[in-house]
ZAFI-140217 format. One record per residue (C-alpha): residue number from 0; residue in one letter; chain; x, y, z. Coordinates in nm, 4 decimals, always signed. Each point is the difference from the previous one (the first is absolute). Layout:
! ZAFI-140217
R     k   r   c         xx         yy         zz
R   NUM   a   A          X          Y          Z
...
***
This chain:
! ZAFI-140217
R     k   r   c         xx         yy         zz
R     0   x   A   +12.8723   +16.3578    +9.5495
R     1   x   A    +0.3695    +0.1671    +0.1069
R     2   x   A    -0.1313    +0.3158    -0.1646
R     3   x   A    +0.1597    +0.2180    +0.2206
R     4   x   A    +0.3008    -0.2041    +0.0385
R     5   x   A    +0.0566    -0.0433    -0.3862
R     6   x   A    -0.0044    +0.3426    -0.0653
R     7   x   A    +0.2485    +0.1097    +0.2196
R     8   x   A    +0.2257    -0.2915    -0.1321
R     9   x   A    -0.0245    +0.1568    -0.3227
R    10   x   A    +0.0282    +0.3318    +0.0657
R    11   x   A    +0.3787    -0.1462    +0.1736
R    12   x   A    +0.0506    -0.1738    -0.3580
R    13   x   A    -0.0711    +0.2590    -0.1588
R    14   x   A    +0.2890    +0.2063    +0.1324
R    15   x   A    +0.2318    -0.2486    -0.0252
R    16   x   A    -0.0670    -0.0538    -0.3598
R    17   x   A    +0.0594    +0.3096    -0.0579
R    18   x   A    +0.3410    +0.0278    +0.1363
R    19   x   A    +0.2718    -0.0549    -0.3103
R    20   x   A    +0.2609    -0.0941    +0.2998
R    21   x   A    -0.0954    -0.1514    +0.3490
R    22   x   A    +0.2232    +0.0747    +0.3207
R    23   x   A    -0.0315    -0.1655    +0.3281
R    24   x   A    -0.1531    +0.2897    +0.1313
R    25   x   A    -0.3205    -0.0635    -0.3004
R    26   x   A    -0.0127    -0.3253    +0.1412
R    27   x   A    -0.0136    +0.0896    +0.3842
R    28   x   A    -0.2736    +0.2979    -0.0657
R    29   x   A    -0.1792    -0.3039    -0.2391
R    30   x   A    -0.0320    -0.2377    +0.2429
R    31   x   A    -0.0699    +0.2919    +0.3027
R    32   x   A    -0.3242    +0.0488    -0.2016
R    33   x   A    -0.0716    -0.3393    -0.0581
R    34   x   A    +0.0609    -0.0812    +0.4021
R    35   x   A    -0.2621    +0.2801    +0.0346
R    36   x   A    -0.2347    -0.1382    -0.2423
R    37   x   A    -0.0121    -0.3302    +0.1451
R    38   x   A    -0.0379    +0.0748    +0.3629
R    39   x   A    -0.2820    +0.1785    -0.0908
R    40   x   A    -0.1781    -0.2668    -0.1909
R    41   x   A    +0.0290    -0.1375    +0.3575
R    42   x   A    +0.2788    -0.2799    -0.0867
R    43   x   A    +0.1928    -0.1492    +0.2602
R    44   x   A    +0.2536    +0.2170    +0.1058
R    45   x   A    +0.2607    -0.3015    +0.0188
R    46   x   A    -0.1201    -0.1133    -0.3527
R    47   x   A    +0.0588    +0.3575    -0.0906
R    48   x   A    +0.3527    -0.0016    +0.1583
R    49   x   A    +0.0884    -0.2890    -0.1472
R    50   x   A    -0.1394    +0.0852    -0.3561
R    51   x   A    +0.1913    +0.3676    -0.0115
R    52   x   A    +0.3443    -0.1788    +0.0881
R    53   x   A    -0.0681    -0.2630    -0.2542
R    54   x   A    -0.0310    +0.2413    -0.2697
R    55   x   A    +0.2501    +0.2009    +0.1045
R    56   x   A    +0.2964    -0.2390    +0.0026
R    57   x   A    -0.0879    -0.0970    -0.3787
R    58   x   A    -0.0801    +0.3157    -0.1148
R    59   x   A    +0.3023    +0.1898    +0.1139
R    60   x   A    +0.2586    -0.2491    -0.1663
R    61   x   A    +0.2157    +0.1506    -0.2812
R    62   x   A    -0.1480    -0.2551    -0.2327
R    63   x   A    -0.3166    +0.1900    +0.0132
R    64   x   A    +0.1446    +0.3538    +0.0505
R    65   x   A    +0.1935    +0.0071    -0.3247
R    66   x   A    -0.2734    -0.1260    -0.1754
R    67   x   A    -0.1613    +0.1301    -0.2899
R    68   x   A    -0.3296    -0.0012    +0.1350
R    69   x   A    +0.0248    -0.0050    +0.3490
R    70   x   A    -0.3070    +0.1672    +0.0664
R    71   x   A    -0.1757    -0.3441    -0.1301
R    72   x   A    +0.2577    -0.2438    +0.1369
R    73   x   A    -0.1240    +0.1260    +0.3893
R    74   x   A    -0.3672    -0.0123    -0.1148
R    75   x   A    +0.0809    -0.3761    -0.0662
R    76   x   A    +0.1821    -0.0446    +0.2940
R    77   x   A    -0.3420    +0.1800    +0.2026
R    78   x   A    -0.2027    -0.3201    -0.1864
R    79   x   A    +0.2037    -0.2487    -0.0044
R    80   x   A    +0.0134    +0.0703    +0.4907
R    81   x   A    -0.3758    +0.0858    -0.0169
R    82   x   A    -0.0532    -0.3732    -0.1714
R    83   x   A    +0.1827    -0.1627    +0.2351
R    84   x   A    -0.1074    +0.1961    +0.3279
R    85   x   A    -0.3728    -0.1234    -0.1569
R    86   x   A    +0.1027    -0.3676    -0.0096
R    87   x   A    +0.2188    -0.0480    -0.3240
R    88   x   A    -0.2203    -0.2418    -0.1770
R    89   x   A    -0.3996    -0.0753    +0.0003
R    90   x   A    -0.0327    -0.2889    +0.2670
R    91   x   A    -0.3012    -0.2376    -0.0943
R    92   x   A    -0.2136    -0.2329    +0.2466
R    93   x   A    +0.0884    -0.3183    +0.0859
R    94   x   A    -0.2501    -0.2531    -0.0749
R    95   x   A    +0.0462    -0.3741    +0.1963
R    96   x   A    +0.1279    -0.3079    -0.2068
R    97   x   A    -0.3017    -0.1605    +0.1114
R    98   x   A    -0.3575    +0.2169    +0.0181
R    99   x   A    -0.1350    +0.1557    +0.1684
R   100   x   A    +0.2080    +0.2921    +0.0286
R   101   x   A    -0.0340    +0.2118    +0.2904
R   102   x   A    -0.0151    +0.3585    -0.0082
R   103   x   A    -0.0682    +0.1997    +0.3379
R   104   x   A    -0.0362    +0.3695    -0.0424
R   105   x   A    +0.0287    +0.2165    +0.3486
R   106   x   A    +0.0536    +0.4074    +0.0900
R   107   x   A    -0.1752    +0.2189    +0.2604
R   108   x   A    -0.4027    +0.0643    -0.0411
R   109   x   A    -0.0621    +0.2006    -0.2433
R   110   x   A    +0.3095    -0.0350    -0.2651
R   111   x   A    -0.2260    -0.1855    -0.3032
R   112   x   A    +0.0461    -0.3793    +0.1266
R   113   x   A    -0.3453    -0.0985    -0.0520
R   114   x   A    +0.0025    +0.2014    -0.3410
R   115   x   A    +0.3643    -0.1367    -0.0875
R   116   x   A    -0.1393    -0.3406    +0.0327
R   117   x   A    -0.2118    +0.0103    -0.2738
R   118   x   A    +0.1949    +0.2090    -0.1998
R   119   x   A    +0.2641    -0.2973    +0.0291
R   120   x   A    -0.2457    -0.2365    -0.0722
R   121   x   A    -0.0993    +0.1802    -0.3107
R   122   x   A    +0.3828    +0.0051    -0.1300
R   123   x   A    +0.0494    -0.3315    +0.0745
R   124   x   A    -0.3084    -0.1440    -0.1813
R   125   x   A    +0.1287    +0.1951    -0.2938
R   126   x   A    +0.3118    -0.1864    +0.0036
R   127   x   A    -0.1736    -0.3195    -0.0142
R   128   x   A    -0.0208    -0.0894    +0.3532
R   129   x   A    -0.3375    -0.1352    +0.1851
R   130   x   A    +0.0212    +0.2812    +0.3605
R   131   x   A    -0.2252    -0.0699    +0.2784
R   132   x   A    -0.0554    +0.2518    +0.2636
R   133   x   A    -0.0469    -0.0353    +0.3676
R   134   x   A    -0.0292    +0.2688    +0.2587
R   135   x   A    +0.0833    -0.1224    +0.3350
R   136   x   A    -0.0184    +0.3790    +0.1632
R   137   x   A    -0.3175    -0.1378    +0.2561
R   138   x   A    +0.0363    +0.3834    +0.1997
R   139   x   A    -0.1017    +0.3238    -0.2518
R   140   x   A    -0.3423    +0.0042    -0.0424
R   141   x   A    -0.1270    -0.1300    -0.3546
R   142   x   A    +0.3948    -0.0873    -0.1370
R   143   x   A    -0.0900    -0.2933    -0.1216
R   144   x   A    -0.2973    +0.0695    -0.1518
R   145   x   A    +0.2257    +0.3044    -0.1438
R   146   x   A    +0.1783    -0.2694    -0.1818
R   147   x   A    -0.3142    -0.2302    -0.1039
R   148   x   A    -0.0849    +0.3017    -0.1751
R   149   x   A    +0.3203    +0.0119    -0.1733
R   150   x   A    +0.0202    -0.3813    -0.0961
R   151   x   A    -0.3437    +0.1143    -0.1385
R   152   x   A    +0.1295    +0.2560    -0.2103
R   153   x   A    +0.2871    -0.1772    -0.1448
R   154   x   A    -0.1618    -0.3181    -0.0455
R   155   x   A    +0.2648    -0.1678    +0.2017
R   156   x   A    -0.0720    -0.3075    +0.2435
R   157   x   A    -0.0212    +0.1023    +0.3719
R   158   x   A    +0.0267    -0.2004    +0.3160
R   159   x   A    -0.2803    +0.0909    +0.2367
R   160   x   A    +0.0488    -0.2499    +0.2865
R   161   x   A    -0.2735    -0.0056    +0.2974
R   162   x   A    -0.0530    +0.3539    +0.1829
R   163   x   A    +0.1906    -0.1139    +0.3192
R   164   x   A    +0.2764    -0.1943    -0.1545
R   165   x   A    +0.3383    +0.1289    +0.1329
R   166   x   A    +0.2834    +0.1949    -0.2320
R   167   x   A    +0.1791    -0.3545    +0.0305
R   168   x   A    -0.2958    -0.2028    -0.0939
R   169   x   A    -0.0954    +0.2091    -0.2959
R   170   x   A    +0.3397    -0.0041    -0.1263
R   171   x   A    +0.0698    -0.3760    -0.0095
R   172   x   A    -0.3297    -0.0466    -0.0962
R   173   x   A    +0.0484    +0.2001    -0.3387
R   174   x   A    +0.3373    -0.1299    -0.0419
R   175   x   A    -0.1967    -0.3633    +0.0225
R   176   x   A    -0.2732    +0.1213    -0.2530
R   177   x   A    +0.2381    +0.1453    -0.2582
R   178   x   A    +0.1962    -0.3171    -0.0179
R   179   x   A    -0.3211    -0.2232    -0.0271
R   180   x   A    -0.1938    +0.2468    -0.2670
R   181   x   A    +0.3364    +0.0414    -0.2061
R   182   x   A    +0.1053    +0.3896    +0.0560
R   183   x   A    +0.3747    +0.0678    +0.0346
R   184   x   A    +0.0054    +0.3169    +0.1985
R   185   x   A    -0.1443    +0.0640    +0.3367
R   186   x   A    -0.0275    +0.3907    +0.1216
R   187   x   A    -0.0458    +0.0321    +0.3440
R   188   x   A    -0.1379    +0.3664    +0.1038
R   189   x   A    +0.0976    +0.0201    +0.3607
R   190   x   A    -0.1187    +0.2479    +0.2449
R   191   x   A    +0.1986    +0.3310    +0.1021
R   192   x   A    +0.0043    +0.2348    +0.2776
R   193   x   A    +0.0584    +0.3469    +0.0504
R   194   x   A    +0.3324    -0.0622    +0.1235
R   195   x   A    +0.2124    -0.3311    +0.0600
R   196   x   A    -0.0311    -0.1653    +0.3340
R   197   x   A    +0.0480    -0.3429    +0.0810
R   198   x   A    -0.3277    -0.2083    -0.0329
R   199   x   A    +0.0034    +0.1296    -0.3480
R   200   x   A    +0.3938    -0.1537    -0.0393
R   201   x   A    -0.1147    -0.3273    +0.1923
R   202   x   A    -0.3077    -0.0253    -0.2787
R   203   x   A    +0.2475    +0.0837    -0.2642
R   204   x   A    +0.2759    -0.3013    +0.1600
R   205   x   A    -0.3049    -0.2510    -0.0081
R   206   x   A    -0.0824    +0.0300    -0.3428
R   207   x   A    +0.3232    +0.0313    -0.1346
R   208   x   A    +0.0998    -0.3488    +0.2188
R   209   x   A    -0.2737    -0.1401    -0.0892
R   210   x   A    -0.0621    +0.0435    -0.3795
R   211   x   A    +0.3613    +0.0600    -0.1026
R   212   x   A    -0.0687    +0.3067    -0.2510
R   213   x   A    +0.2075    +0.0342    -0.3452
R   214   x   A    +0.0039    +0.3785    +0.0586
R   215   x   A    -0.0774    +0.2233    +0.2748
R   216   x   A    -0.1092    +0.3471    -0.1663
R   217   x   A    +0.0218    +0.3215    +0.2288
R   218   x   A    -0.2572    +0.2644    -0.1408
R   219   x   A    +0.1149    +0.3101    +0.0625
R   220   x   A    -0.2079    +0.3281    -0.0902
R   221   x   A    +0.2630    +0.1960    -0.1746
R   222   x   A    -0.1538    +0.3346    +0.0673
R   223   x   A    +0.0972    -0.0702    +0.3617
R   224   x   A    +0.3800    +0.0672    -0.0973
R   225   x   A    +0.2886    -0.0918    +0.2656
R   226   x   A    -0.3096    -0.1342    +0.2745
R   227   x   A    -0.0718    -0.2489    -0.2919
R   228   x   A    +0.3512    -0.0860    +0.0439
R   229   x   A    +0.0354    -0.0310    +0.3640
R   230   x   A    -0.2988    -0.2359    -0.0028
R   231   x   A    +0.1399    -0.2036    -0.2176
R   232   x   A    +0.3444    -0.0478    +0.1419
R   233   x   A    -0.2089    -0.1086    +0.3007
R   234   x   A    -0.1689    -0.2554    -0.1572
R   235   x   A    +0.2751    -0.1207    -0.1353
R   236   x   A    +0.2214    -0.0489    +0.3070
R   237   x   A    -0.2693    -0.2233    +0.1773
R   238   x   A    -0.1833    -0.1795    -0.3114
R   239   x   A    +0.2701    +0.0290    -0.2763
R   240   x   A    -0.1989    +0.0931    -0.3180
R   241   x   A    +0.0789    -0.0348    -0.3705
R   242   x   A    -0.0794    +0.3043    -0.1669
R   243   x   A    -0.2351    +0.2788    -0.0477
R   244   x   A    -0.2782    +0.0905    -0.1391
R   245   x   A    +0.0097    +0.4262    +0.0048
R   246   x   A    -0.3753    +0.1302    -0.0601
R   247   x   A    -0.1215    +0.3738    -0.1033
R   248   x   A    +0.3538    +0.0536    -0.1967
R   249   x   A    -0.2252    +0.2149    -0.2474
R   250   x   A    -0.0901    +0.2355    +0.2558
R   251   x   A    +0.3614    +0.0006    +0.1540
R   252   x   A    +0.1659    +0.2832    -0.1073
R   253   x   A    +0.2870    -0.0093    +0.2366
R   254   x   A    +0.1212    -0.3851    -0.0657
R   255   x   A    +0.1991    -0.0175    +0.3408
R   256   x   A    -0.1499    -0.3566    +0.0787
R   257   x   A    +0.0373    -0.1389    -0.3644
R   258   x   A    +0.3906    +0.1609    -0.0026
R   259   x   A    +0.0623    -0.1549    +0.3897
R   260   x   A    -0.1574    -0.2775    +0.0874
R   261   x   A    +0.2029    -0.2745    -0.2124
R   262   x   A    +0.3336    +0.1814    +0.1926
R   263   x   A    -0.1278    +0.0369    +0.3290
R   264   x   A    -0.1812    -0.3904    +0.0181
R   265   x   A    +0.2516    -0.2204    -0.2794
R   266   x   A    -0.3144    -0.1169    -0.1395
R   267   x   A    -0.1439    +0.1386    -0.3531
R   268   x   A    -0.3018    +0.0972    -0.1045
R   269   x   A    -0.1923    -0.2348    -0.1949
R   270   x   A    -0.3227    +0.2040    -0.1053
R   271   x   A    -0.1542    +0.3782    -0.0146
R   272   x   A    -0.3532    +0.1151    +0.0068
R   273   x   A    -0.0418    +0.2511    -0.2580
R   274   x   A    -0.3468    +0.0999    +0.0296
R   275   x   A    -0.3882    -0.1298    +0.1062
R   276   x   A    -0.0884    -0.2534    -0.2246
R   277   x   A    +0.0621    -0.3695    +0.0523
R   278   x   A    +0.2523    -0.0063    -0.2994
R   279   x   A    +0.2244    +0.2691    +0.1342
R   280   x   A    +0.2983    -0.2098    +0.1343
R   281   x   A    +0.2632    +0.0147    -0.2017
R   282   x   A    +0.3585    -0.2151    +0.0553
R   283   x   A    +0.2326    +0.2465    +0.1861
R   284   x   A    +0.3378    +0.0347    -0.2444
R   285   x   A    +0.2572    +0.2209    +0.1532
R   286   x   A    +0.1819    +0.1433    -0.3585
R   287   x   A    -0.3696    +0.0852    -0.0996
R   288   x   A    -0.0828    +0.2144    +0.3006
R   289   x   A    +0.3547    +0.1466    -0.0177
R   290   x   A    -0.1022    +0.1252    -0.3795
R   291   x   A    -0.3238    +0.1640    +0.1107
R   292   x   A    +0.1948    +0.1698    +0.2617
R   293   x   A    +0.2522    +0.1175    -0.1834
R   294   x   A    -0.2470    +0.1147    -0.3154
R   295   x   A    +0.0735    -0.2528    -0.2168
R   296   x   A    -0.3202    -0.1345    -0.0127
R   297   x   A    -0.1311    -0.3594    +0.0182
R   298   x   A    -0.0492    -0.1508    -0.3719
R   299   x   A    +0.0354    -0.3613    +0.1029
R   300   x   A    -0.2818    -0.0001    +0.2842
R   301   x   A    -0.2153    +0.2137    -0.2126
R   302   x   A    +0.0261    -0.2366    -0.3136
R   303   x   A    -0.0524    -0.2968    +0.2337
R   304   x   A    -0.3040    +0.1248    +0.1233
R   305   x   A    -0.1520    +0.0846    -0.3742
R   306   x   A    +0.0945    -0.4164    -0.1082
R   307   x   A    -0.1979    -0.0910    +0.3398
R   308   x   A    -0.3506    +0.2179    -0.0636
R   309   x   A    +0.0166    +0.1314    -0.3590
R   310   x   A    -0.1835    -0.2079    -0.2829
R   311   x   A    +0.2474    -0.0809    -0.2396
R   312   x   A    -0.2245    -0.0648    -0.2759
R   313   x   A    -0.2558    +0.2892    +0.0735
R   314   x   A    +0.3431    +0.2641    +0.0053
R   315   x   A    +0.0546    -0.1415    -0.3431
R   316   x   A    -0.3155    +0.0855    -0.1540
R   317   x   A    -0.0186    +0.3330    +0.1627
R   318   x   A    +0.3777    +0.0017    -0.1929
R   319   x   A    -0.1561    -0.0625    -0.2748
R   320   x   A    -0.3185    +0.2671    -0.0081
R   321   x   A    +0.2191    +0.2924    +0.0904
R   322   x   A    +0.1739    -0.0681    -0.3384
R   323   x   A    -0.2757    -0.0858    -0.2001
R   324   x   A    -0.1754    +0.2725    +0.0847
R   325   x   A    -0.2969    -0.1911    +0.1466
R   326   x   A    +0.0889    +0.0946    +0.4078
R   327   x   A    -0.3651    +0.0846    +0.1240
R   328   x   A    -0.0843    +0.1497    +0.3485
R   329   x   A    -0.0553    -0.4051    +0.1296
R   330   x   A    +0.3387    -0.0400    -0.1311
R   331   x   A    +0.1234    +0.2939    +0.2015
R   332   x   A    -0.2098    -0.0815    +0.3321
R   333   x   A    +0.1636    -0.3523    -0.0256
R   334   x   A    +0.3034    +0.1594    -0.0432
R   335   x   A    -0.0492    +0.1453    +0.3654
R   336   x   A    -0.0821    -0.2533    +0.1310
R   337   x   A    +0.2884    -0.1903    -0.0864
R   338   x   A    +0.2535    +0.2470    +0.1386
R   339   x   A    -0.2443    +0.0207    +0.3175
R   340   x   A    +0.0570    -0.3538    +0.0955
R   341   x   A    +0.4084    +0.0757    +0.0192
R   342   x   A    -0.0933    +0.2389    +0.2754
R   343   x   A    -0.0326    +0.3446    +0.0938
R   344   x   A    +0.1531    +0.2379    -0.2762
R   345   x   A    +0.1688    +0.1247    +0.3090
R   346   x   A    +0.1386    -0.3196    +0.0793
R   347   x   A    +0.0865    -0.0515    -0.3917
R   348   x   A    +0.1536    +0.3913    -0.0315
R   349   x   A    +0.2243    -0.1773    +0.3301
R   350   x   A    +0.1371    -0.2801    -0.1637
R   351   x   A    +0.1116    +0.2665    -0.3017
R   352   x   A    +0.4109    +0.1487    -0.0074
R   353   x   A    -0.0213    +0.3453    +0.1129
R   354   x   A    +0.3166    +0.0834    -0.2422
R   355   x   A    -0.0057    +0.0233    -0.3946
R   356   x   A    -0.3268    -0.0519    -0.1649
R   357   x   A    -0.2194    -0.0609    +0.2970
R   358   x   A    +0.1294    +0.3007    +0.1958
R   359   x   A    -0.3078    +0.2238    +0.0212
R   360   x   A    -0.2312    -0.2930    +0.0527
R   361   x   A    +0.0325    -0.0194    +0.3493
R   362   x   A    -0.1033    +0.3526    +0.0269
R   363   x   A    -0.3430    -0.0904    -0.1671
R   364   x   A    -0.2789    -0.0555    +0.2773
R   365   x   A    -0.2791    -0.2241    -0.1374
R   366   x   A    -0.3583    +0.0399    +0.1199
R   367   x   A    -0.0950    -0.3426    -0.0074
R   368   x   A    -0.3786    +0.1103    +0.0507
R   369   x   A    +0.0655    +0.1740    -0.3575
R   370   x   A    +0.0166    -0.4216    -0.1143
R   371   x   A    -0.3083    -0.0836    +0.1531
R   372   x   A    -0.1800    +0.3054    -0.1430
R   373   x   A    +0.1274    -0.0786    -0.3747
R   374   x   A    -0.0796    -0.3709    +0.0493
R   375   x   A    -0.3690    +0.1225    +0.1721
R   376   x   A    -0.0445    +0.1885    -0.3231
R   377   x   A    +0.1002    -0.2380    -0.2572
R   378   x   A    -0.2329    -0.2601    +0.1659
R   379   x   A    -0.2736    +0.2915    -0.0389
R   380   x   A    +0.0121    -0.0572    -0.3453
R   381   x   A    -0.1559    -0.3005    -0.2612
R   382   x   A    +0.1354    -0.1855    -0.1313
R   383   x   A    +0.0080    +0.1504    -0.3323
R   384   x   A    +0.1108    +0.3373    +0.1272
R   385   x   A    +0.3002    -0.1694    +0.1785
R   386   x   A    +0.0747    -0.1453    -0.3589
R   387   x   A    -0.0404    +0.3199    -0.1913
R   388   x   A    +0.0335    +0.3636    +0.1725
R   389   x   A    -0.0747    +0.1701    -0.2892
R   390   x   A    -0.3681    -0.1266    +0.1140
R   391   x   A    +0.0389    +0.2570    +0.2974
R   392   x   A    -0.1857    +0.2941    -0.0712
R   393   x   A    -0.1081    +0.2495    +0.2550
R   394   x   A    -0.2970    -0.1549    +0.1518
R   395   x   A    +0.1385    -0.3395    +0.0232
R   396   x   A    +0.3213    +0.1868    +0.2018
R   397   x   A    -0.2604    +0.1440    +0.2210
R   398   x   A    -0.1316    -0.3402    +0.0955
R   399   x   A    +0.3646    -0.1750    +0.0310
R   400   x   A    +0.0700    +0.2727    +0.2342
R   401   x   A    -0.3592    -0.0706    +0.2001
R   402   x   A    +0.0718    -0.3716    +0.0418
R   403   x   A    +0.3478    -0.0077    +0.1006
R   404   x   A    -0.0621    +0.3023    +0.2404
R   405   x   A    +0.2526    +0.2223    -0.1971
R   406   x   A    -0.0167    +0.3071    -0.1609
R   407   x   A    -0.0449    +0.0953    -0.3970
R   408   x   A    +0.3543    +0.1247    +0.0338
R   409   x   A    +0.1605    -0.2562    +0.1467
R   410   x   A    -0.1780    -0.2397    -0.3042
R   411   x   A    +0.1133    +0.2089    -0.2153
R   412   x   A    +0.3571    +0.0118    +0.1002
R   413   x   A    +0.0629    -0.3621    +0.0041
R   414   x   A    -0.1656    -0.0081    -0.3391
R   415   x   A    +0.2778    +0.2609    -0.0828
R   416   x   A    +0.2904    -0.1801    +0.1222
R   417   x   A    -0.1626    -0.3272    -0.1758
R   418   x   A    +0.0583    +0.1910    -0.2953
R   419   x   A    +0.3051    +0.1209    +0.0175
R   420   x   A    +0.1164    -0.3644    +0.0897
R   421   x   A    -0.0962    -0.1677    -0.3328
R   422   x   A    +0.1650    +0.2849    -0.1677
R   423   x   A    +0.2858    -0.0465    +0.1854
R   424   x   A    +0.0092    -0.3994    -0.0544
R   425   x   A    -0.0987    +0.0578    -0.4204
R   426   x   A    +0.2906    +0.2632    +0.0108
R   427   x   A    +0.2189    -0.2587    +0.1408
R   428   x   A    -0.1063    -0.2835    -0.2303
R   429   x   A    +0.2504    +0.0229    -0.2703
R   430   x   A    +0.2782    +0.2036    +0.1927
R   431   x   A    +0.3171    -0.2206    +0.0611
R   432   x   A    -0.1133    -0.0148    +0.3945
R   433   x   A    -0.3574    -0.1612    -0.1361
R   434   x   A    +0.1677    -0.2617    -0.2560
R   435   x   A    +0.2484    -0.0587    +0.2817
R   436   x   A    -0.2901    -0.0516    +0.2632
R   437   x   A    -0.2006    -0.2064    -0.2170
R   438   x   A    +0.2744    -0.2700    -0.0533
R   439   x   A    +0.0377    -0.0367    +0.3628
R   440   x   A    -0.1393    -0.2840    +0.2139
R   441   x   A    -0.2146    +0.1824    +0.2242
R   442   x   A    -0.0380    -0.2656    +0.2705
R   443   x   A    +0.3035    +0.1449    +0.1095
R   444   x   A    -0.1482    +0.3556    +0.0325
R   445   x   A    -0.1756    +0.0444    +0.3541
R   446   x   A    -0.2885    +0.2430    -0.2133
***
């Protein structure tokens, strides 16, 4: 996500730091790379405009100039007009005074509505809400049995209707069940074409008059870039929408939607798709993004993520064996599996600074087959190998490496680096880092 973008804002940062006195003329070739940069992540080249001569009146002031790290103070200035050209704050939904709430979710075919649905569905349930679903798009082939299967999958309540009820009738009609069976939020998947025209807009103005949404959501594929945000700036003249939900921002390297559309349209973006699974929606906050672009990483989301999905109470056992010197291979595969449920190591590695520490971890490129094959082989073993390696002799190896379809070698190199682990943790066990570890809470570490 920004890849390209981010490293070509850092490369500019980079120079600037490394200036002992800025001129005018640093800032001017600064933000003539950084203009550059951003028109070819494909943002809007009025955003862009407007950015550069944001940046540029703060940053050439004499309060900054004479400075004693100037270099830094124009980094912060960079942050503080890339947060605010991304919407300032995080904007949340809206939810009515009385239930149900409304939620109607439209975008062109093909842009992840029927998928956002019960993505948003999923969030919302884990906030404590009761979601129903209804897809009133009566025109693609199979869409609502696209999102029966969903409803399926997430264990979330959907309205069916009758097959020739209208996009009106099915609406009102799950608005009418969700307030007699007790569920506060009502997502209504609604159909999309492959470009707007006006019986679309006239469907759209129906519903909207006559179920009165909370929040009209405009998903927009993010890959799509500055089309994305053309579509959207559509919609919005004719329906007037409330935010955005962006989808495929992990496989957006560019970011020109993401960094645009909140400018262009006046209205934020409320939610990102980060990925496949039904979890991967994630609250859209502005200074967050901003940090990931600018390689300082993403902490806060990442440490959210591990108090949603990690066990708590398994974490502090596995604490526990790693200094007692009783960390078997179960403990290890549970280990993995733990840091598997925060995501791709990819998608962890992201949410990492690029500067101090962490620097070289972005370089790292993770197999994640290589997981599956060293979870395939632990499983390959009993129980009472898994418990004690020193069980593992060579025919035993041979037979791991037969049942997990792996190779001797590859057995015997996670055996290795097994090893080498519990010498590393019994190493660390009375070093000031291990007492130090050991007297911390470790709910609060993600793994």
């Amino acid at each position: 996500m920004f890849e390209t973008l981010s490293e070509k804002l850092q490369r500019v940062f980079k120079n600037l730091r490394g200036e002992g006195r800025l001129t005018e003329q640093h800032i001017e070739e600064a933000l003539k790379e950084i203009r550059m940069a951003l028109l070819e992540a494909d943002v809007n080249f009025k955003v862009v405009k407007q950015f550069t001569e944001a940046v540029k009146s703060k940053a050439i002031g004499e309060e900054v100039l004479q400075s004693l790290s100037p270099g830094q103070q124009v980094v912060k200035i960079v942050r503080d007009e890339l947060i605010e050209i991304l919407g300032g704050t995080n904007v949340r939904l809206s939810f009515a005074s009385q239930p149900p709430t409304v939620i109607m979710l439209i975008g062109l075919q093909g842009s992840g509505k029927t998928t956002s649905s019960g993505k948003l569905a999923k969030w919302l349930e884990r906030g404590g809400h009761r979601p129903i679903l209804v897809s009133v798009d009566v025109y693609r082939p199979a869409a609502r049995e696209q999102l029966k299967v969903i409803a399926r999958d997430i264990a979330v309540k959907l309205w069916e209707g009758k097959p020739d009820d209208t996009p009106l009738q099915l609406c009102q009609d799950a608005v009418r069940e969700a307030r007699n069976s007790a569920h506060d939020v009502v997502i209504v998947d609604t159909a999309g074409r492959l470009h707007i025209d006006e019986t679309l807009m006239k469907e759209l103005h129906e519903l909207k008059e006559a179920v009165h949404p909370n929040e009209i959501l405009f998903v927009a594929d993010a890959m799509l870039g500055q089309d994305a945000v053309k579509s959207a700036q559509q919609f919005h003249d004719q329906l007037g929408i409330s935010g955005f939900i962006l989808t495929k921002m992990d496989g957006d390297a560019r970011g020109g939607a993401a960094l645009s559309i909140k400018q262009v349209t006046g209205q934020p973006v409320k939610f990102v798709g980060t990925g496949e699974k039904y979890d991967a929606l994630e609250l859209f906050h502005p200074d967050r993004l901003v940090s990931r672009i600018m390689g300082m990483g993403d902490i806060l989301s990442l440490i959210e993520k591990a108090e949603e999905v990690v066990d708590k109470k398994k974490a502090v056992e596995l604490q526990e064996k790693m200094f007692s010197d009783s960390f078997t291979l179960e403990d290890f595969r549970d280990q993995l599996k733990q840091i598997r449920k925060l995501g791709t190591l990819d998608q962890i590695l992201g949410m990492l600074p690029s500067i101090g520490p962490f620097k070289d971890m972005q370089k790292v490129k993770v197999d994640e087959k290589e997981l599956v094959r060293v979870e395939a082989i632990i499983n390959s073993m009993t129980p009472k190998e898994r418990r004690n390696h020193q069980l593992i002799n060579g025919s035993r190896r041979k037979r791991i490496a037969k049942g997990s379809g792996t190779s001797v070698q590859q057995v015997n190199q996670l055996l290795k680096q097994y090893a080498q682990t519990r010498k590393m943790m019994k190493g660390m066990k009375n070093s000031f880092f291990g007492r130090r570890l050991k007297g911390m809470k470790l709910p609060e570490i993600p793994f």
